[in-house]
N, C-alpha and C positions, 0 to 999 in steps of 0.2 A: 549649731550651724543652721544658719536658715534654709528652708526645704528648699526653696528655688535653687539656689548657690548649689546645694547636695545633687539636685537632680541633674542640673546644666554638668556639671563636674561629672556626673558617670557619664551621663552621655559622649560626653569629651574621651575620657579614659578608658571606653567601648570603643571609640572611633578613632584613637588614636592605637589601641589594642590591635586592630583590625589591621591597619595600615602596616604596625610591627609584621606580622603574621601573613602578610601578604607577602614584605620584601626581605623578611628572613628566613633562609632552612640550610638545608646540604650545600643551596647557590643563592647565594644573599644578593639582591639589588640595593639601586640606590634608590632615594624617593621619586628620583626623575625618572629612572629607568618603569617600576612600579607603579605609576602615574600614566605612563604613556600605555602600559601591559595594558590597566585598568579601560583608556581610551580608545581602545582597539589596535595601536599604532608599536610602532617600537618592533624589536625582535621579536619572532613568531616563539620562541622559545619561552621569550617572559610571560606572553599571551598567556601560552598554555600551560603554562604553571603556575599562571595566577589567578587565572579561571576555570582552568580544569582540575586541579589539583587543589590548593591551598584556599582560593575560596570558599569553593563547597566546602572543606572540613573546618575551616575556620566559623564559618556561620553555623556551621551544624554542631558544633563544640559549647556558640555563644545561647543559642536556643535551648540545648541541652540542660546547660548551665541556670539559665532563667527558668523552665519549666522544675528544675529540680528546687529552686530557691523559694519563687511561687509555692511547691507543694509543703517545704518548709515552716512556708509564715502559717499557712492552712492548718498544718497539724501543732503548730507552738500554742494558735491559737483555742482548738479543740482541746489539747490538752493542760491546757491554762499551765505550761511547762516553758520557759524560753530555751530550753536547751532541748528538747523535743526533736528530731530528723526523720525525715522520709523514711530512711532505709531500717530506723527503729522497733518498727509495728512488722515486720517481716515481708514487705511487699518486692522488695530488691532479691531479697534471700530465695523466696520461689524461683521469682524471675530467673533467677542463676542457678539452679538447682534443675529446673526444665530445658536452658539454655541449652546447658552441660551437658544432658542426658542426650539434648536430640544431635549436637554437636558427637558425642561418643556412638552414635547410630548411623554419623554421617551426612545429618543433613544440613543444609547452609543454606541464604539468601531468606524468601521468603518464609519457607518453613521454618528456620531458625528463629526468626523474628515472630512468627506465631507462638513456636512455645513456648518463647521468655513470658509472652504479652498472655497468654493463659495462665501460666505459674504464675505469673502476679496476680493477677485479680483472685485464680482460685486461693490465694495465699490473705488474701483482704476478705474473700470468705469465709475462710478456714476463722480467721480472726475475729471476726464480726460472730460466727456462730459460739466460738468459745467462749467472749467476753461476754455475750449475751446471759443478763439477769434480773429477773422482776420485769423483763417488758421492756428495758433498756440498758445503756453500755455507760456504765458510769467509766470516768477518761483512766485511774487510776488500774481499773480492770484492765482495760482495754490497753493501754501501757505496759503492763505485764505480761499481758497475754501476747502482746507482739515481742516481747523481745523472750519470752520461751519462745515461742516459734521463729524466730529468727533465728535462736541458737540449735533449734533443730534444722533447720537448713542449711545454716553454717556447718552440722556435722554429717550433712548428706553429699553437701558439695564438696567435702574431704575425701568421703568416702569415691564417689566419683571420680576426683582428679588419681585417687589412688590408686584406682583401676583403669583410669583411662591408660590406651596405649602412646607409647615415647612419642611416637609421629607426628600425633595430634596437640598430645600434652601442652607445647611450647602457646600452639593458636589459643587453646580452653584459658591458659591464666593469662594471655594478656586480655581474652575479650573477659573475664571474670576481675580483670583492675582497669578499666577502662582502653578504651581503643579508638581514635577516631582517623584510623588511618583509611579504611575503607569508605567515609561517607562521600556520598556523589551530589546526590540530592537534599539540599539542608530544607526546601521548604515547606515539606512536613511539620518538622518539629518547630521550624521559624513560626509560622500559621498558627500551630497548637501552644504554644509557649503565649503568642499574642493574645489571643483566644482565653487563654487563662486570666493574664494582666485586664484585662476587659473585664471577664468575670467578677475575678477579685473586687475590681472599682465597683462595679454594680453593688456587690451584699459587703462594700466595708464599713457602712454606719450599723450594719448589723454585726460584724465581726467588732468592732470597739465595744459595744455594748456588752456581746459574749464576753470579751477580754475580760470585764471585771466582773463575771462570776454567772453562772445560771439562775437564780435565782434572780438578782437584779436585772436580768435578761428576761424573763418570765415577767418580770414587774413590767418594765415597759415595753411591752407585748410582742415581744419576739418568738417567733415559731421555735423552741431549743432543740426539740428532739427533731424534726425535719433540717435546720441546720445545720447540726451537728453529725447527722448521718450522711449531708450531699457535701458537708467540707470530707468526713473521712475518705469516701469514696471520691471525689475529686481529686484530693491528694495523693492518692492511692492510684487512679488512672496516670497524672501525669507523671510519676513514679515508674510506671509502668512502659510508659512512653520513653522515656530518658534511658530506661535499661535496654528496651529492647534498640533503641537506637546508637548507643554507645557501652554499653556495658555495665557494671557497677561501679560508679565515681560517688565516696563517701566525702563526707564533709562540708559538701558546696550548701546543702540545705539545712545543714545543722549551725554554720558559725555565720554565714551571713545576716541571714535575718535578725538575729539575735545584735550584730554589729550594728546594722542600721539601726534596731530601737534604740542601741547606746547613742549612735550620735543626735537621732531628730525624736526620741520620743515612739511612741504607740500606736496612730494615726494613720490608719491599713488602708487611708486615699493618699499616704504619701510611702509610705512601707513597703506595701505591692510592687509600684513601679519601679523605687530604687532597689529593690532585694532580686530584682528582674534582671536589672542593668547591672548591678553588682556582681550578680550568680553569673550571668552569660560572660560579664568581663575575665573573671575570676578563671575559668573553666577555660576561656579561649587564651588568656595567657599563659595557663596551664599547660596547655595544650602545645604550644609556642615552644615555651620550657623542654617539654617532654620530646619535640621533635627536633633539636639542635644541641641541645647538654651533653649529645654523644654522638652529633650527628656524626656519619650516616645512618647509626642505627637508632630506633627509637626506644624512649622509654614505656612503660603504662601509664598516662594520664590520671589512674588514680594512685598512684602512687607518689605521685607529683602532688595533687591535692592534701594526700595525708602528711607530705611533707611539710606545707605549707600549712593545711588545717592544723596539726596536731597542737603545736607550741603556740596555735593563735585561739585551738579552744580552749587550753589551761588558762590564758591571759581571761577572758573571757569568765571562763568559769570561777576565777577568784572574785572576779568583782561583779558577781551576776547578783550576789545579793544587792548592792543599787539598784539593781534593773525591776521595774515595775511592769507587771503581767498587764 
């Protein structure tokens, strides 16, 4: 598929995602009605449902979404793995593990959101200090070493909900499968999600070059060991950013990426920006999904994902041998 065609087309399928999301939920409009909300005009009811309520979580869902996919392409690419995920290396699993804990003590809003964003990063410590050997993290270490420590925090955050009390219990799993019913403010994560895709474009002729190997990366003079330590930690922060803003949502950074190199190729000035627009679309439909499939009540947005990722990683993972790192 030619990259132009690809990217014109998410963009489309983002902005058409949007518009769904705006004039569907428990009170559906039409596109006129939705249009005018958007205008300022129309019922003051539509207004504030589509501005107060449904925008914000809708943009906050699609940011989400793209910073999760961004940290994706990052770590497929460190770990010369295309099936490689954010939440693999155990940086989600902290996140949720501190969530929980400060949520079972009571606290909420900003504090909450501090100690997801500490359990992550101390969790990309934790990691960085184990895999460390010889002076560097060869990816193979550093792969293992996160997904033991993910499975140790997948077995704290059991222990957690086990003891958490009934009361609480219902809020801990849904912000633990994602949640984006609370968001107000999307431009945080909109800002930091951009901010990524920027990034990305700056070091993608160095990221192609990584992609076929460190040594021929070394050959044509690329910094590897600097590199390779600001993608893990970059993908690691926005990881961190995404949890603490919505919860743990698996899959969005594990099959996307991987999907676009199937359709246009390797080419991280064309990868970044559709894996961006794919992840935010992906998530915000998701999202869409999760808040109408039983409307009035909602479901967990990552549960919605694993719906949808699971039987589209297997597809995936059969024909991954095609796919060229």
């Amino acid at each position: 598929m030619p990259r132009t065609l690809l990217l014109l087309s998410l963009l489309g399928l983002a902005l058409a995602t949007l518009v769904l999301a705006l004039g569907i939920g428990s009170a559906s409009f039409s596109l006129a009605e939705t249009w005018s909300g958007l205008m300022g005009n129309g019922d003051p009811l539509v207004r504030e449902l589509v501005y107060g309520v449904r925008m914000p979580r809708a943009l906050t869902a699609f940011g989400t979404g793209a910073a999760l996919a961004v940290a994706g392409v990052m770590l497929q690419v460190l770990l010369r793995n295309p099936l490689a995920d954010p939440y693999i290396l155990g940086t989600s699993g902290g996140a949720a593990a501190a969530a929980l804990s400060a949520m079972a003590m009571g606290a909420s809003g900003l504090l909450l959101n501090g100690a997801a964003f500490v359990g992550a990063l101390g969790s990309t410590a934790l990691v960085f200090g184990l895999a460390r050997s010889g002076g560097n993290w060869a990816p193979g270490r550093l792969l293992l070493t996160g997904v033991v420590t993910a499975a140790g925090w997948g077995a704290l955050v059991t222990l957690i909900l086990a003891l958490a009390p009934d009361a609480s219990l219902r809020g801990m799993l849904f912000w633990l499968m994602g949640d984006f019913s609370f968001a107000q403010n999307p431009w945080p994560i909109i800002i930091i999600a951009a901010a990524a895709v920027l990034a990305g474009l700056a070091i993608a002729p160095a990221l192609n070059v990584l992609a076929t190997g460190q040594d021929q990366a070394m050959l044509l003079g690329v910094s590897v060991v600097p590199l390779r330590i600001g993608l893990y930690l970059f993908s690691s922060l926005l990881t961190a950013v995404a949890v603490t803003t919505a919860g743990t949502v698996g899959f969005v950074g594990l099959v996307i990426p991987h999907l676009i190199r199937l359709l246009i190729g390797s080419d991280h000035r064309i990868v970044i920006p559709c894996s961006a627009l794919a992840g935010g679309t992906l998530l915000m439909g998701a999202d869409l999904l999760a808040r109408t499939i039983v409307a009035p009540q909602q479901l967990p947005v990552g549960a919605i994902t694993a719906a949808l990722g699971v039987p589209l990683f297997l597809v995936l993972l059969r024909n991954s041998q095609s796919v060229k790192d």
